[in-house]
VEXDREN-2710 file (C-alpha; in Angstrom, 1 decimal):
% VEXDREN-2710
k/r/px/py/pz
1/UNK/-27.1/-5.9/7.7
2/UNK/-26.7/-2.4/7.6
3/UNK/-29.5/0.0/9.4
4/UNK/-32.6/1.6/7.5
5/UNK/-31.4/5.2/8.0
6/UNK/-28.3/4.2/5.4
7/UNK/-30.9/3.1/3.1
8/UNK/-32.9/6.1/3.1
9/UNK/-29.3/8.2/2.5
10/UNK/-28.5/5.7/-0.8
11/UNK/-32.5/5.6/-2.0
12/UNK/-31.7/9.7/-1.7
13/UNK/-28.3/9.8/-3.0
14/UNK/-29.6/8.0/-5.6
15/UNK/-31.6/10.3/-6.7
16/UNK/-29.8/13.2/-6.6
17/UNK/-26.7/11.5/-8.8
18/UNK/-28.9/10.3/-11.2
19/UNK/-30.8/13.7/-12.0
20/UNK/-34.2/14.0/-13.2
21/UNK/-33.4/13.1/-16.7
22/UNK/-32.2/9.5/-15.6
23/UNK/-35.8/9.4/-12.5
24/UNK/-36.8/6.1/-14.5
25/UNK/-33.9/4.5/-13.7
26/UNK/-34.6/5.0/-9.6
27/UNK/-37.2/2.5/-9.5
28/UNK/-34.1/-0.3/-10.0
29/UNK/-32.4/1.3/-6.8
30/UNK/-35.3/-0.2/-5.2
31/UNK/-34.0/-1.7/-1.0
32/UNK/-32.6/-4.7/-2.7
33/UNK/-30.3/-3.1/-5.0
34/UNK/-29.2/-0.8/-2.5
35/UNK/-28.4/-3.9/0.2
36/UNK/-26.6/-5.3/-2.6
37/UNK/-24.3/-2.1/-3.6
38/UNK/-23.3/-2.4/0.2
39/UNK/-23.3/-6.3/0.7
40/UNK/-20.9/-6.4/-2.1
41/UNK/-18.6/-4.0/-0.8
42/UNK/-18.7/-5.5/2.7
43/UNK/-17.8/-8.9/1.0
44/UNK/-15.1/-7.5/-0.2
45/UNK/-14.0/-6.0/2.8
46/UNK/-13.8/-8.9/4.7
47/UNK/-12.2/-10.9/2.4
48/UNK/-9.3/-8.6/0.5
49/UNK/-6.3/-10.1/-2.0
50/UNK/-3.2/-8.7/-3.0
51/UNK/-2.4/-7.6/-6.5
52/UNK/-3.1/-10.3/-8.7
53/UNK/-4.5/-12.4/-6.0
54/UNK/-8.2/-11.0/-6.2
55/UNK/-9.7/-13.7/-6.4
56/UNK/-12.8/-13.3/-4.2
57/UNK/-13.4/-9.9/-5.6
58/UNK/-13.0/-11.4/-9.3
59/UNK/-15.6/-13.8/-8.0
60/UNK/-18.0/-11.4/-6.5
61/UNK/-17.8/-9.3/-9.9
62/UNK/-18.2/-12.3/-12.6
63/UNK/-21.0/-13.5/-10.1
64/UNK/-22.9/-10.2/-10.2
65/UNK/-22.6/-9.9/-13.6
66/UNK/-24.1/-13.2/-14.4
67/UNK/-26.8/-12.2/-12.3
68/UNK/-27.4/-9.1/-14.5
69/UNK/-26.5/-11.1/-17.8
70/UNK/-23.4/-8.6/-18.2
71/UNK/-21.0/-10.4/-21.0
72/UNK/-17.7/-10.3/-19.9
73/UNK/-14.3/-11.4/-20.7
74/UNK/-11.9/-13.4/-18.3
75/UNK/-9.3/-13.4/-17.1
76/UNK/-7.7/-10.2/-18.0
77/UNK/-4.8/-8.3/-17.3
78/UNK/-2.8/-11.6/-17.1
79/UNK/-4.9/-12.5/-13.6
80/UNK/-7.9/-12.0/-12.3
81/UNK/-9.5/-8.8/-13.8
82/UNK/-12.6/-9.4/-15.8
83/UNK/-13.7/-6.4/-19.2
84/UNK/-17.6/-6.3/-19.3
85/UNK/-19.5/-5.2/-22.3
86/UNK/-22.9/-3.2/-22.5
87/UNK/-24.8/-1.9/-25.4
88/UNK/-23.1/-2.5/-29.4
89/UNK/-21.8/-0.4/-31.9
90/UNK/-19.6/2.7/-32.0
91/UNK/-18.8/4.5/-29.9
92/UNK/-17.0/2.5/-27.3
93/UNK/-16.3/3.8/-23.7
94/UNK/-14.5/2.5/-20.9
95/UNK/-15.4/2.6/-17.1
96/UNK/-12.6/1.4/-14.6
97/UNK/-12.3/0.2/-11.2
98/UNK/-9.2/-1.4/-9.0
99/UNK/-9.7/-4.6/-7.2
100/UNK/-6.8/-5.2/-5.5
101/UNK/-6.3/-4.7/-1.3
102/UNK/-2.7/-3.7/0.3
103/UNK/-0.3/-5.5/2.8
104/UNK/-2.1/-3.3/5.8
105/UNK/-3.3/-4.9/9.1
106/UNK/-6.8/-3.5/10.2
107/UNK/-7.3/-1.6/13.0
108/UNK/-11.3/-0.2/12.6
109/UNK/-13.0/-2.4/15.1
110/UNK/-15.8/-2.9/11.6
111/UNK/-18.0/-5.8/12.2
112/UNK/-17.3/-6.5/8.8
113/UNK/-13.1/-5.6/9.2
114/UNK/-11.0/-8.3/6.8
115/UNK/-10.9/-11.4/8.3
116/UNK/-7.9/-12.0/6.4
117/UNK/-4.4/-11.6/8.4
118/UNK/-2.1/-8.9/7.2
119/UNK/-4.6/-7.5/4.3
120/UNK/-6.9/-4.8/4.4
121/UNK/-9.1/-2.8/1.6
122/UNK/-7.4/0.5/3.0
123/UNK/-7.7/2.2/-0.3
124/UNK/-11.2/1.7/-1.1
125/UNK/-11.1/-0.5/-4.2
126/UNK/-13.7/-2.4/-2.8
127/UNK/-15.9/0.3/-2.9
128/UNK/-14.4/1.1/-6.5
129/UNK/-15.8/-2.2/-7.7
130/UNK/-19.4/-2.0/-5.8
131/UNK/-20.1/1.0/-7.3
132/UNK/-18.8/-0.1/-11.2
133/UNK/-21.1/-3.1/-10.3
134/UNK/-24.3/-0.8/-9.8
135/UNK/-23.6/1.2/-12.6
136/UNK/-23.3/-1.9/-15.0
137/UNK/-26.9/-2.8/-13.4
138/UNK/-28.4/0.5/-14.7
139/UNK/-26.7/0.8/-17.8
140/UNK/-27.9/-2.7/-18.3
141/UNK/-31.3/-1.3/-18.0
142/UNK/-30.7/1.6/-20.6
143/UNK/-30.1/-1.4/-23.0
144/UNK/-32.5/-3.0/-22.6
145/UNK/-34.6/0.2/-23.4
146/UNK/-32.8/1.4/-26.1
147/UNK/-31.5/4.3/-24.4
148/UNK/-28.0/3.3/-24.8
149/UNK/-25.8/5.2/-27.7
150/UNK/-23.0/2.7/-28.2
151/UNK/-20.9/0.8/-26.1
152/UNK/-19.9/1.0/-22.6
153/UNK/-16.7/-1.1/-21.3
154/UNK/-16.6/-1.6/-17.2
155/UNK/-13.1/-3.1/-16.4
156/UNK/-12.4/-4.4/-13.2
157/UNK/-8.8/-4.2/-12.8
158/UNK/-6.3/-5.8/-10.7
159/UNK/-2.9/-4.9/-9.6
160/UNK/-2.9/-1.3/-9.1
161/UNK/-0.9/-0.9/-5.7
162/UNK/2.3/-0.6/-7.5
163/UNK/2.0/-3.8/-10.4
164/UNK/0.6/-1.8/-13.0
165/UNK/-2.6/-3.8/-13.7
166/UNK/-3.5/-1.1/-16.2
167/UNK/-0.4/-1.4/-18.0
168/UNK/-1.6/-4.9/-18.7
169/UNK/-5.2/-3.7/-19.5
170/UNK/-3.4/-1.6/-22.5
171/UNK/-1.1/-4.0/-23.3
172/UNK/-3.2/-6.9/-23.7
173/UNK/-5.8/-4.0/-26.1
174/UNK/-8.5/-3.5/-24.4
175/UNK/-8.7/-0.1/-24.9
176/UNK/-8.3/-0.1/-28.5
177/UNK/-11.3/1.0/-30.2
178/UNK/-12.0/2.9/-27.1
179/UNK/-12.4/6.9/-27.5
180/UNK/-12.1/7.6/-24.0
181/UNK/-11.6/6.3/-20.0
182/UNK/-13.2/7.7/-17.0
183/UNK/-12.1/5.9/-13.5
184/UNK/-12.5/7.5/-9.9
185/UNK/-11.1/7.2/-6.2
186/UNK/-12.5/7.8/-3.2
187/UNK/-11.1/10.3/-1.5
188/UNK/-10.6/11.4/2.4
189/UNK/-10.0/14.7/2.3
190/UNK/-13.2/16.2/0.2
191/UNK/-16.5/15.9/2.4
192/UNK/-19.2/12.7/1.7
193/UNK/-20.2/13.6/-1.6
194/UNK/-18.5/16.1/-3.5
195/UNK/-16.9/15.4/-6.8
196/UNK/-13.6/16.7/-8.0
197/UNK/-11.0/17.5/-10.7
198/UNK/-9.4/19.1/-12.7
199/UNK/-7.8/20.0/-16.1
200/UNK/-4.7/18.2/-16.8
201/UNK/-2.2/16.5/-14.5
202/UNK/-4.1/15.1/-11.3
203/UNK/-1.9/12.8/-9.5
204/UNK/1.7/12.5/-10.0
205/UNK/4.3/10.4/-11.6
206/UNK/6.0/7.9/-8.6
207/UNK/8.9/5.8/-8.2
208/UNK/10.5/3.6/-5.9
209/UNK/14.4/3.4/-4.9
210/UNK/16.7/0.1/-2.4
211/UNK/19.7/1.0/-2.3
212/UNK/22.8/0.0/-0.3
213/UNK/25.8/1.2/0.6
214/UNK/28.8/-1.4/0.9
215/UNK/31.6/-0.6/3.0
216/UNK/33.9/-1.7/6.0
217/UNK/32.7/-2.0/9.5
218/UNK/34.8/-1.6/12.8
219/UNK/34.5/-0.5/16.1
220/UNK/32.6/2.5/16.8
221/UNK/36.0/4.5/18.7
222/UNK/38.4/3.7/15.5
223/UNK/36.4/5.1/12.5
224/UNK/39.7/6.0/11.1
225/UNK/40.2/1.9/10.3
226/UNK/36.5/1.6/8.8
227/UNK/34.9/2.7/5.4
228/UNK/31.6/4.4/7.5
229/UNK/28.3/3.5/5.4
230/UNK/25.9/5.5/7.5
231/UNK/28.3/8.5/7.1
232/UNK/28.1/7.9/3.5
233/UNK/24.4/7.0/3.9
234/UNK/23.3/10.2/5.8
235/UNK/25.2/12.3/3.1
236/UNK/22.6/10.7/0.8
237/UNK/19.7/12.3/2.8
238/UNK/20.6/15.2/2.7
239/UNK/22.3/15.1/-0.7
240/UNK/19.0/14.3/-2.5
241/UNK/16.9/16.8/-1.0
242/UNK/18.3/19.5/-3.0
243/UNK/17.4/17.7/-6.2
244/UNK/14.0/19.5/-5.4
245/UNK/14.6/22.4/-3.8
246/UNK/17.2/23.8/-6.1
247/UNK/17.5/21.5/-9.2
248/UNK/13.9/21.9/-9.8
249/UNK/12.2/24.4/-11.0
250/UNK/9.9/26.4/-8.6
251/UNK/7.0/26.5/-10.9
252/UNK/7.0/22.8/-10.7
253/UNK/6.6/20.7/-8.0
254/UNK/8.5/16.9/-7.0
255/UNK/9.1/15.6/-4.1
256/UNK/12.3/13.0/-2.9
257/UNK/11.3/11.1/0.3
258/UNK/13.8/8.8/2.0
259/UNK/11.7/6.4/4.1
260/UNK/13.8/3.5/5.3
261/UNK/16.9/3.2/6.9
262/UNK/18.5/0.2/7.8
263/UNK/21.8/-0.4/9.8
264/UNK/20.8/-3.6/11.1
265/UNK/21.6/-5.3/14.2
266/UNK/24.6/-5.0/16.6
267/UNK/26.2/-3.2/19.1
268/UNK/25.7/0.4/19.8
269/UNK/29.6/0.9/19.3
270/UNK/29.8/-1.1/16.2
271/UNK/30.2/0.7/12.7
272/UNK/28.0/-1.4/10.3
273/UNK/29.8/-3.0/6.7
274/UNK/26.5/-1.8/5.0
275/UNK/23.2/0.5/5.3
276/UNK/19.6/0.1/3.2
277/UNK/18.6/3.0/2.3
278/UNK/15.1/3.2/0.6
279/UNK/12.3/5.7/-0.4
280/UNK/9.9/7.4/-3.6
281/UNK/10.7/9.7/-5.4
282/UNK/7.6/12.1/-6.9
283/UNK/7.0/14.5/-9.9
284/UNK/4.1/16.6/-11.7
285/UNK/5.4/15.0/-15.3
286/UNK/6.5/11.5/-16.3
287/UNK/9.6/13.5/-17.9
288/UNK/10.6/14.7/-14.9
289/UNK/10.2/11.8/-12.8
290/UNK/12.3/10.5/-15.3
291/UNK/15.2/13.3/-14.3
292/UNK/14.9/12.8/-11.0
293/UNK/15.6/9.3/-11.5
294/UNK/19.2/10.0/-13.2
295/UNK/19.8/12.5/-11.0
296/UNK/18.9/10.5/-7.4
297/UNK/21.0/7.3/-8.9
298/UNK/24.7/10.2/-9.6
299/UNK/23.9/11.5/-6.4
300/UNK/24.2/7.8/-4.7
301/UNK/27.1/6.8/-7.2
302/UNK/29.2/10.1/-6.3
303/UNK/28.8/10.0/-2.8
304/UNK/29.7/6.2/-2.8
305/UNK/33.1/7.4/-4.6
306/UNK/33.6/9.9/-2.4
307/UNK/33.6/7.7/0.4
308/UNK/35.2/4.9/-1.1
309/UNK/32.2/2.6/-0.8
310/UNK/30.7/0.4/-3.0
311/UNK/26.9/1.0/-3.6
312/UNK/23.9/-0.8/-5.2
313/UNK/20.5/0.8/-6.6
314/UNK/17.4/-0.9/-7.5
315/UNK/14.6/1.2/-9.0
316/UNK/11.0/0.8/-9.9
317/UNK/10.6/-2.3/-12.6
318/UNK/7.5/0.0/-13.2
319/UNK/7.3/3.6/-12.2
320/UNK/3.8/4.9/-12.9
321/UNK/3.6/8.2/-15.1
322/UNK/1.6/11.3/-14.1
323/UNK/-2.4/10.9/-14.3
324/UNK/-3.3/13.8/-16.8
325/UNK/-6.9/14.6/-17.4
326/UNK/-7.8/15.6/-21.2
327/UNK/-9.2/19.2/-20.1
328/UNK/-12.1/18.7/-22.5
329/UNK/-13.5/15.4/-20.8
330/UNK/-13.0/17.5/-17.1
331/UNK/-15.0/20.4/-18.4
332/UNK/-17.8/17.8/-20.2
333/UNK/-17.6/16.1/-16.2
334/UNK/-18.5/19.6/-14.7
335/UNK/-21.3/20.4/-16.9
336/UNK/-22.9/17.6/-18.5
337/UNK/-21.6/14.4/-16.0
338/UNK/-22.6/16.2/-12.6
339/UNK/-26.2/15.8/-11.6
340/UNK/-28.0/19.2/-10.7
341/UNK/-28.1/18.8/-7.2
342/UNK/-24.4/17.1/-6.9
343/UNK/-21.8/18.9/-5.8
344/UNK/-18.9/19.2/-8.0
345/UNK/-15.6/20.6/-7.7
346/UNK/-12.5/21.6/-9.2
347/UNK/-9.4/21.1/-7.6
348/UNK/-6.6/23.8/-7.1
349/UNK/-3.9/21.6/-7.2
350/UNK/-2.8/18.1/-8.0
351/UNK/-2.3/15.2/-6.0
352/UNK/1.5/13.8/-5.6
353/UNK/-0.1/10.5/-5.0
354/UNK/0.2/8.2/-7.8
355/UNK/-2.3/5.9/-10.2
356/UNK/-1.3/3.1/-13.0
357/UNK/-4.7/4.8/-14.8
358/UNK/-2.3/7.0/-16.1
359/UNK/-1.5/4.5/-18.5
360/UNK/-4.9/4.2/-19.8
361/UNK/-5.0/8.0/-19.5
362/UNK/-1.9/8.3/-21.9
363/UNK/-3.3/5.7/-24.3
364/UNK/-7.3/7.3/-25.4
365/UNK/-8.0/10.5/-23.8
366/UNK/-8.9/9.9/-19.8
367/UNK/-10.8/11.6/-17.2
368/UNK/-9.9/11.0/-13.7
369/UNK/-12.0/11.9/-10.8
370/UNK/-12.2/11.9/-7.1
371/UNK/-15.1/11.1/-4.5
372/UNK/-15.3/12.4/-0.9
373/UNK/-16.0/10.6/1.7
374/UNK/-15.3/12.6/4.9
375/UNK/-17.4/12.8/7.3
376/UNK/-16.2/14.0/11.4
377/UNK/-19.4/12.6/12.8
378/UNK/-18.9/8.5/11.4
379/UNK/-15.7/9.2/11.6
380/UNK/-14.5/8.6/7.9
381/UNK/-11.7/10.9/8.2
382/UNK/-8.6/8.9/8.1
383/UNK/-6.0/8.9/5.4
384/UNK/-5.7/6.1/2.2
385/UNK/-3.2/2.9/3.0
386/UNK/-3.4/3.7/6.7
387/UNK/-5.1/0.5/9.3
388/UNK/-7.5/3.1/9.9
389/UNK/-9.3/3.9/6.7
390/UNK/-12.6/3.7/6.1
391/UNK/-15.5/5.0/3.9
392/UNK/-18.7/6.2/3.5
393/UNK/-21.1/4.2/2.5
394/UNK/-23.5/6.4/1.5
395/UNK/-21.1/7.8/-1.6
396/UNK/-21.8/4.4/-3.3
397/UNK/-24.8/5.5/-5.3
398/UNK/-23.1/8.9/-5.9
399/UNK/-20.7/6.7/-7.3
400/UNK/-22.6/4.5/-9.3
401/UNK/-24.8/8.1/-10.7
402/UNK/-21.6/9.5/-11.6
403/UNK/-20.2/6.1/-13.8
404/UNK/-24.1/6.0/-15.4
405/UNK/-24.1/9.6/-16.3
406/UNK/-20.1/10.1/-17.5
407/UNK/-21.0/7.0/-20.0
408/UNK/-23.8/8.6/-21.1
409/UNK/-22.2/12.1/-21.4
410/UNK/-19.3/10.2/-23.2
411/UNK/-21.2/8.5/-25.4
412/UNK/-22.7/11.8/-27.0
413/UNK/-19.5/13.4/-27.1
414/UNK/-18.3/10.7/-29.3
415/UNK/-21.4/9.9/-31.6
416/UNK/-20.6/9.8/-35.0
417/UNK/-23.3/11.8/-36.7
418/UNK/-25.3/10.2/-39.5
419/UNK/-24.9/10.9/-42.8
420/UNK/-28.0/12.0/-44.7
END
């Protein structure tokens, strides 16, 4: 049960991300709805699933929206993702949240840390999806009043930690008919509250490289007699990294990390008969993720040739494109979406961290945001996809304020005007 003080911060936050045009609606953030914005996300927490294996959380979300009478579709996205639907008529909107947890063993010492072995909700989805859940609550409200210009989608996606969920979303149409997207993250390194973005590209376009170099071992004081893999493997390193810094432009920005590499086992005077190699491989534009691509796999192939090795390269099945922000929906978040007492933000510089929203984003015009949750004195300070991550619960109303009132500012944005 979490203590009173954090219910006086939400009853406030509340408040403050609704606005004063939206005060009728904080009577439904009574204690109860509070507890259950953060019982939710503790449930969640303690109980996390793997892309496409959500199931609790698909559970906790088709459960909560029964409660609310919330019509939804399900199964989506080929698993367990569920599409909601609030209000009727034109125009139609789309809120989105992630579901899925990573392969990360927890280490926060949480009385409410995942109980399951090897998984952890160390990128915050499960705050993602308590917060869509409170906004459905209070858009669900605005229907019922009549306040409600059209039609709000809340999709609760799975699969985004590198299986392209969202992909699926698009693929399978449920954004057609939609004029617009609006999804957030939570973010570590903007402090508990603030909201940012920005015009245009926001997080990068990523991809993923195995690759391994086939050769002939020996013994370490003859090389002469061997064909050396990690020779020919170390050459990679270094032959990537100036893929960035002198094949690519300055005025951009991309970034080639190699992050694994794998001799195997054996004697410290043994030449290996093969390396793994693996790493990501980041850009500003799907294009030129797309270069670097080409240009990573000639790099491999020539200096396999050179060495007279053979070499294999795997790639991404699904690299994810560049998140870009349509600049018009980031200035309507600034002015219109933004309470008057939130702060809001606009970031200098993109992210090289990577989303699958970008595929919603580059199928109806999407607006990506970020949500701080940093703060030195709970100690929310630690980095995404680390066994130390955790959150601030008291962003969860900011969060759910922010859905209610981008909905509603994309709603006007997109009313068709009547025809006298």
């Amino acid at each position: 049960m979490p203590c009173p003080q954090l219910f006086i911060a939400l009853r406030d936050n509340m408040k403050t991300a609704l606005g004063p045009e939206l005060e009728h609606l904080v009577p439904a953030a009574s204690s109860s709805f509070l507890q259950e914005l953060v019982a939710v996300r503790r449930r969640m927490h303690i109980y996390p699933g793997l892309s496409n294996w959500e199931e609790h959380a698909s559970l906790e979300v088709r459960g909560a929206l029964d409660f609310m009478g919330v019509a939804y579709d399900y199964p989506v996205a080929g698993a367990t993702g569920v599409v909601a639907t609030i209000g009727s008529g034109a125009p139609v909107v789309a809120l989105r949240a992630d579901m899925d947890a990573l392969p990360i063993t927890e280490d926060t010492g949480l009385p409410y840390a995942s109980l399951e072995d090897g998984k952890m909700h160390a990128c915050g989805h499960d705050a993602h999806v308590a917060m869509l859940l409170g906004a459905a609550g209070l858009l669900k409200k605005l229907s019922e009043n009549g306040e409600l210009q059209g039609t709000v989608k809340l999709i609760f996606q799975p699969a985004e930690e590198g299986f392209g969920g969202g992909m699926r979303v698009v693929e399978e149409g449920w954004l057609d008919g939609v004029s617009a997207v609006f999804g957030m993250h939570v973010w570590p390194d903007l402090r508990s509250g603030v909201v940012a973005t920005r015009k245009g590209t926001i997080m990068g376009a990523s991809d993923k490289f195995k690759m391994t170099y086939k050769g002939k071992g020996g013994h370490g004081a003859m090389p002469h007699k061997t064909q050396d893999p990690v020779l020919a493997g170390s050459a990679f390193v270094q032959g990537v990294q100036p893929l960035v810094s002198r094949y690519t432009s300055p005025t951009s920005a991309a970034v080639i990390s190699v992050t694994r590499f794998n001799t195997g086992d054996g004697a410290q005077n043994v030449i290996p008969a093969s390396v793994n190699i693996q790493g990501t491989v980041r850009a500003l534009t799907t294009k030129q993720g797309q270069d670097l691509r080409r240009r990573v796999t000639e790099v491999a192939e020539a200096i396999a040739s050179l060495h007279g090795l053979e070499v294999e390269m795997e790639w991404a099945k699904l690299p994810y494109g560049a998140t870009v922000n349509d600049a018009g929906l980031a200035e309507m978040l600034m002015t219109e979406a933004c309470a008057n007492e939130q702060v809001c933000e606009w970031l200098d510089e993109p992210t090289m961290a990577a989303e699958d929203f970008s595929f919603m984003a580059s199928k109806v015009p999407g607006l990506f945001a970020f949500l701080g949750i940093r703060d030195e004195a709970i100690g929310t300070v630690h980095g995404l996809h680390t066994p130390w991550f955790r959150i601030d619960e008291r962003v969860l109303t900011t969060g759910v304020g922010l859905h209610v009132r981008t909905a509603l500012a994309l709603l006007r944005r997109f009313q068709v005007p009547h025809e006298l």
